[in-house]
N, C-alpha and C positions, 0 to 999 in steps of 0.2 A: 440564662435560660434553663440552668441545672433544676430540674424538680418543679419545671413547670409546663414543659409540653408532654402530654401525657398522649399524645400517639401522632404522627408523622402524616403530612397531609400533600399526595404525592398529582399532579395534573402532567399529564401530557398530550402535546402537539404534533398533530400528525397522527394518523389512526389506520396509516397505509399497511403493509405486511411488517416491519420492525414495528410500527406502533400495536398491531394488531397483537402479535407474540409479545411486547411486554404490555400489557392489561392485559391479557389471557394468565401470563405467569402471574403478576400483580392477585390479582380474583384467585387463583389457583392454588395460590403457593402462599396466601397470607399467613396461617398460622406459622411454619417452615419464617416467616420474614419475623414474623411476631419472635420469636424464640431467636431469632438472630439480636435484632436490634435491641430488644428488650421490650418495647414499646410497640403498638400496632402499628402497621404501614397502611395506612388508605389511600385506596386508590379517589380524587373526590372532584375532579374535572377531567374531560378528554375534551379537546378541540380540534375540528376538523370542516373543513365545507363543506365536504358528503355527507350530509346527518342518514342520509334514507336504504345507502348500501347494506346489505346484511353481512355481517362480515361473521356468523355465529358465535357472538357473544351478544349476553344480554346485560342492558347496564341501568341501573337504578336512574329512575325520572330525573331528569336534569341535570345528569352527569354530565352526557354528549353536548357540544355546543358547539355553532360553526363558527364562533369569532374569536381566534385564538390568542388573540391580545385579551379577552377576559378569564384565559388558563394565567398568563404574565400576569395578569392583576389581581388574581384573587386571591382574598387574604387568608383563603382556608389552606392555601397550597405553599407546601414549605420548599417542594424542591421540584422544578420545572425540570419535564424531558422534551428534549427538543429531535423531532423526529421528523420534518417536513423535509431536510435535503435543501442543497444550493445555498445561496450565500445574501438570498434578498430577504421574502418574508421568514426567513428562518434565524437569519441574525436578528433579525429587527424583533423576535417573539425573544429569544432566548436575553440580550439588552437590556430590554424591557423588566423581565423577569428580575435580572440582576436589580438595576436600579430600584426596582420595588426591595429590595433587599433578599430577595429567593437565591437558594444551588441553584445548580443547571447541571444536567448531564444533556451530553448530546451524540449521537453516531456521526457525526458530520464533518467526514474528514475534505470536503471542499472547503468546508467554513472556516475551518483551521487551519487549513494549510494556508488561506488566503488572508485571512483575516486574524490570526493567529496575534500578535501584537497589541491590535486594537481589544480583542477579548480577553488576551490575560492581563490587561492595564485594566480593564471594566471591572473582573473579577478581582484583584487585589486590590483596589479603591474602596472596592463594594464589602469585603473583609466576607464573600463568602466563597464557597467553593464551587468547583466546578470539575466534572468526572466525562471523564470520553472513551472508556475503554473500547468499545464499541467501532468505537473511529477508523481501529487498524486491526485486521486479523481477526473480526468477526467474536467468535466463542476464545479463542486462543486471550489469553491474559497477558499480553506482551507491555499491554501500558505499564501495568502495576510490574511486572517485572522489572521495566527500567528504570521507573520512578523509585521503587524503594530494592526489590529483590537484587538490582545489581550495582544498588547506589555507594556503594564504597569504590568501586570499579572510575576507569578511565576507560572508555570505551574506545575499543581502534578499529573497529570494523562492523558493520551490519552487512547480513546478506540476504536478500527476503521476494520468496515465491509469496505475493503480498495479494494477488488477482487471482479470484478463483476462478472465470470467464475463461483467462487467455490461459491456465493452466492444463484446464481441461481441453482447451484445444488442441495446444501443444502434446498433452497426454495423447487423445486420441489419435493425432496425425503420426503419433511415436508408434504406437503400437498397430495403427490399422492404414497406412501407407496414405492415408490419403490427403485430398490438397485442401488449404483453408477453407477456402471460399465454401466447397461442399461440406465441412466439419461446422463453419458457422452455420451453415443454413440451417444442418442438424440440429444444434444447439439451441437456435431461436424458435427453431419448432418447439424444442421439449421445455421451454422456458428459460432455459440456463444464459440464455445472451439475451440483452433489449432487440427491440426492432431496430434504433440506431446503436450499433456497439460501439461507436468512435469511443468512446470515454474510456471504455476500458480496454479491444483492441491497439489503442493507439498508445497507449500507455498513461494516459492523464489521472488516471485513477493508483494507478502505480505510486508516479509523482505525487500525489498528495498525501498518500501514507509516509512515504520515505522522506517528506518535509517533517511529518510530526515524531517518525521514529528521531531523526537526527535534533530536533527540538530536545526531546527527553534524555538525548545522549550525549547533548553538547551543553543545554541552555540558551544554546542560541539560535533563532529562525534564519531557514531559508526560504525564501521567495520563489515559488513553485517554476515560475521564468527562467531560475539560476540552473534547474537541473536541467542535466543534458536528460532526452526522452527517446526513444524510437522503439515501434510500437511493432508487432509480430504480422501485421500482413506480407510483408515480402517472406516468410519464411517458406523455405519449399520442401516438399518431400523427398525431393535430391537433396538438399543440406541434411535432412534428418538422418537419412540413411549412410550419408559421410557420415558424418557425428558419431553414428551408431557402431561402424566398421573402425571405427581408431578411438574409441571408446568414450565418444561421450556423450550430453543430455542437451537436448537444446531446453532451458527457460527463460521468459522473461525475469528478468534478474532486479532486483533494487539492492543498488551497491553504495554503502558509504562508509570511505577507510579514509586515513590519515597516511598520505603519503609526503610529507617535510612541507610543501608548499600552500596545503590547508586542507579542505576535507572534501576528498573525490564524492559529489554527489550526482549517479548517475542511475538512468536506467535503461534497457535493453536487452534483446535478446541474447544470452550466452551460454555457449557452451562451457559446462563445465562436468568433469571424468563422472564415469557412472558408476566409480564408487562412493560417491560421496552422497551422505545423507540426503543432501540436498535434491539429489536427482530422483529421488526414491519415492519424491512427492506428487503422488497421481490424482489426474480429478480434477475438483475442485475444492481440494485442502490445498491449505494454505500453512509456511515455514517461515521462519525466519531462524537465523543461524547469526548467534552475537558472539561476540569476544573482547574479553576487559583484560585489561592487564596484569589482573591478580587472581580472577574467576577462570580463567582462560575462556575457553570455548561450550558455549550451552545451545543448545536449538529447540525452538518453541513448535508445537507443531496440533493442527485440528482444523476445525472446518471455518471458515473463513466466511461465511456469508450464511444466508438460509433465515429463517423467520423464529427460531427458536432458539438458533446459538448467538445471534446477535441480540436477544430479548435478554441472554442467560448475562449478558456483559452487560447490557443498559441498566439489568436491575442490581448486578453486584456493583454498581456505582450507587444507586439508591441505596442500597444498605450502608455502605461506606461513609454517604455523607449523613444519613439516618442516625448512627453511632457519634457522628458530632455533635450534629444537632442537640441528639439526644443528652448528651456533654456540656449545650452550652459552647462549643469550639468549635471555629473552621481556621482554615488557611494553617494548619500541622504542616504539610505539605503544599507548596506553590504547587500550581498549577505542571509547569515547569518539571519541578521536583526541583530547582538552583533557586535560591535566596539571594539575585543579583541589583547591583542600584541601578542598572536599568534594562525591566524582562524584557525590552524590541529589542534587544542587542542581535544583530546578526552575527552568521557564524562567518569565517574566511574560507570560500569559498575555489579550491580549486582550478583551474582556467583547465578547462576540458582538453583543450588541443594537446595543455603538458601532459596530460594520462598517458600512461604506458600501459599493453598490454599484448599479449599474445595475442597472433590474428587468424581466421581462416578465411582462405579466399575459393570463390568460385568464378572461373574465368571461363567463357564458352570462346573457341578459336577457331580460324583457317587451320586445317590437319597437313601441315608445311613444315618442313624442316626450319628451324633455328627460332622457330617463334615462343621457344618455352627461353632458349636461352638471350631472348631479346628482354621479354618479361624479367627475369631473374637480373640483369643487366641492371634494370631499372629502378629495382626493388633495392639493391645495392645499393646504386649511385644515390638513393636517400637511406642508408646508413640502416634495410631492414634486412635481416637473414633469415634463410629458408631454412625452418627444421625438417618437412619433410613434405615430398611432390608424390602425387596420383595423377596417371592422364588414363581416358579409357574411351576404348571408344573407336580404335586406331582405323583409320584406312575412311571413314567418314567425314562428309565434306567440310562438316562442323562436329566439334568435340570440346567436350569439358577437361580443364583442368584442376585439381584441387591442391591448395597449396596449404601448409601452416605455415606458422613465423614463428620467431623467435621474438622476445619482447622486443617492442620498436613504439617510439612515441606517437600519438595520435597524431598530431600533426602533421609528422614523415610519412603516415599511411595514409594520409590522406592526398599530399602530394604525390607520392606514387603512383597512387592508383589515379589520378589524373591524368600523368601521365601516360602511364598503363592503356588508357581507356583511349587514346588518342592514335594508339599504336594500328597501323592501316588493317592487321588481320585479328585483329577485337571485335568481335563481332553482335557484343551487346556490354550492356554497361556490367561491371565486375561487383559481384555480389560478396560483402564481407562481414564476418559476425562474428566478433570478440570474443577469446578465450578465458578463463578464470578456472587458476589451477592453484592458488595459493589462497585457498577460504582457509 
């Protein structure tokens, strides 16, 4: 192909707000691409089934089209962006695409987390490539960071404020005392949250990034099923305000370390001390915090969603694969970033219950002599210790307790607190949110 495509012929699907900011940049920023790649970049399809919305761009007759399988088949388009979301007509466009022999970039980290297997077997069959930086971390460059910036590295640990939705929640209720429910509602007014937030409150959208980070850090897929999830609605502005008084941060967390039995992939809400970079992250920016064996420790950090920073990563994949093209060369790099005989290999997946880690608990009680040292009793007898107890509240009929632990396994704290909860002056179920002090 060297010396014979004399400019780059780019279609995208999906025309919603990420498609919108990349044709805007596309149109905008041609000359700036032209002096990258070498070669012009045109923009020369958009597919979408709203032709009539005005989204203020204007685009040459016959660019727009509503049948986005003829963006997949047209032979003027060298590199398909896939930008509809979800995992039905958006596989089925971007497939297509390959099979015609086109790249693909895509933002679509459902697609990949789910389908992840089946697309880099399509793309390496197909010998072309395929770019997602998009997918995780918004404008933040973490893909290409692990693919090539940390690729001499063994990676032992990711830790990643990965949701800009629940961060800004979490932000807000940190600093302005107040309880979820009223912070979402805030949020969805001002657009920052959907009308249903489950995807991202509940942590689902968390889990799909943290399948593709560990993808890029392992080589090997996990099955978005396999991670443990739990999503920040219980969190309350009496946990914060603990947190705050013994010094830490509440955030949703995306964690995967190597601890001897395979690779902890989890996520949830955690506390962790408010010196640490990680807690510093307000809003809706978004971090991730990696560490390799020989780089040690680096942290990525910027805006994580929005219409203009995720357009800045959909097109710095066009460029990328642009310089191939323009080469005559793809597939330099798998997908992946690992050259393995076979890319669905999953990773070994750590058994949740074995996880150890420091815990905090919030126990509401009968205000009765001997019922902290009945609890503590209990905590014992499943092999967990107390670093340190708060009771406040005294002389009232009902009172909280705040307790930390010492590391103790998932599965002991969960018997515990079973039995805990069964104890006759428990007086509601016992609320507990994992520590992490060793990022």
């Amino acid at each position: 192909m060297n010396g014979v495509l004399k400019e780059i012929g780019v279609g995208v699907v999906g025309f919603g707000t990420v498609g919108t900011g990349t044709v805007k940049l596309l149109i905008e920023n041609a000359e700036q691409l032209r002096k990258r790649v070498g070669i012009p970049v045109r923009l020369v399809r958009v597919g979408d089934n709203d032709l009539g919305r005005d989204r203020g761009i204007r685009l040459a007759e016959g660019v727009l089209v509503g049948d986005g399988m003829k963006v997949a088949r047209d032979p003027s388009v060298h590199i398909l962006v896939e930008l509809v979301g979800g995992t039905g007509a958006a596989k089925d466009f971007l497939l297509e695409a390959v099979r015609n022999g086109k790249s693909v970039v895509t933002a679509n980290k459902a697609l990949l987390a789910e389908c992840g297997p089946e697309i880099e077997r399509a793309v390496l069959d197909a010998g072309v490539d395929i770019g997602f930086e998009a997918s995780v971390g918004g404008g933040i460059p973490i893909i290409r960071t692990l693919r090539e910036g940390l690729a001499a590295n063994r990676i032992r640990g990711i830790f990643g404020i990965i949701n800009g939705t629940c961060n800004y929640i979490l932000s807000r209720m940190t600093k302005e005392g107040k309880p979820f429910a009223e912070v979402l509602a805030e949020a969805q007014k001002a657009g920052l949250a959907e009308a249903d937030p489950s995807f991202d409150v509940d942590g689902i959208d968390t889990a799909h990034k943290l399948a593709i980070l560990v993808w890029l850090a392992t080589g090997g897929h996990v099955p978005p099923k396999e991670i443990f999830v739990e999503g920040i609605r219980d969190v309350s502005p009496e946990d914060i305000a603990f947190a705050r008084e013994f010094g830490y941060t509440i955030k949703l967390l995306a964690i995967a370390k190597e601890n001897g039995t395979g690779i902890e992939v989890r996520v949830h809400p955690t506390m962790i001390p408010s010196h640490y970079l990680l807690s510093t992250v307000d809003g809706a920016f978004n971090a991730i915090y990696v560490k390799g064996d020989f780089v040690g420790s680096s942290l990525s950090y910027g805006q994580g969603a929005g219409m203009l920073p995720t357009a800045s990563a959909v097109v710095s994949d066009i460029i990328e694969i642009s310089r191939n093209l323009r080469r005559g060369s793809s597939g330099r790099i798998p997908p992946s970033g690992f050259f393995l005989a076979d890319p669905a290999a999953r990773i070994d997946v750590a058994p949740f219950h074995q996880v150890y880690s420091e815990y905090y608990l919030r126990i509401r009680v009968v205000d009765k002599p001997g019922v902290l040292s009945r609890i503590a009793g209990v905590l014992g007898h499943h092999a967990i210790s107390i670093s340190s107890v708060l009771q406040k509240g005294r002389g009232e009929s009902a009172v909280p307790i705040y307790i930390v632990t010492h590391r103790a396994k998932e599965s002991d704290m969960r018997a515990a607190l079973d039995e805990v909860d069964r104890l006759p002056d428990i007086l509601e179920r016992t609320r507990m949110i994992r520590i992490e002090t060793n990022l």
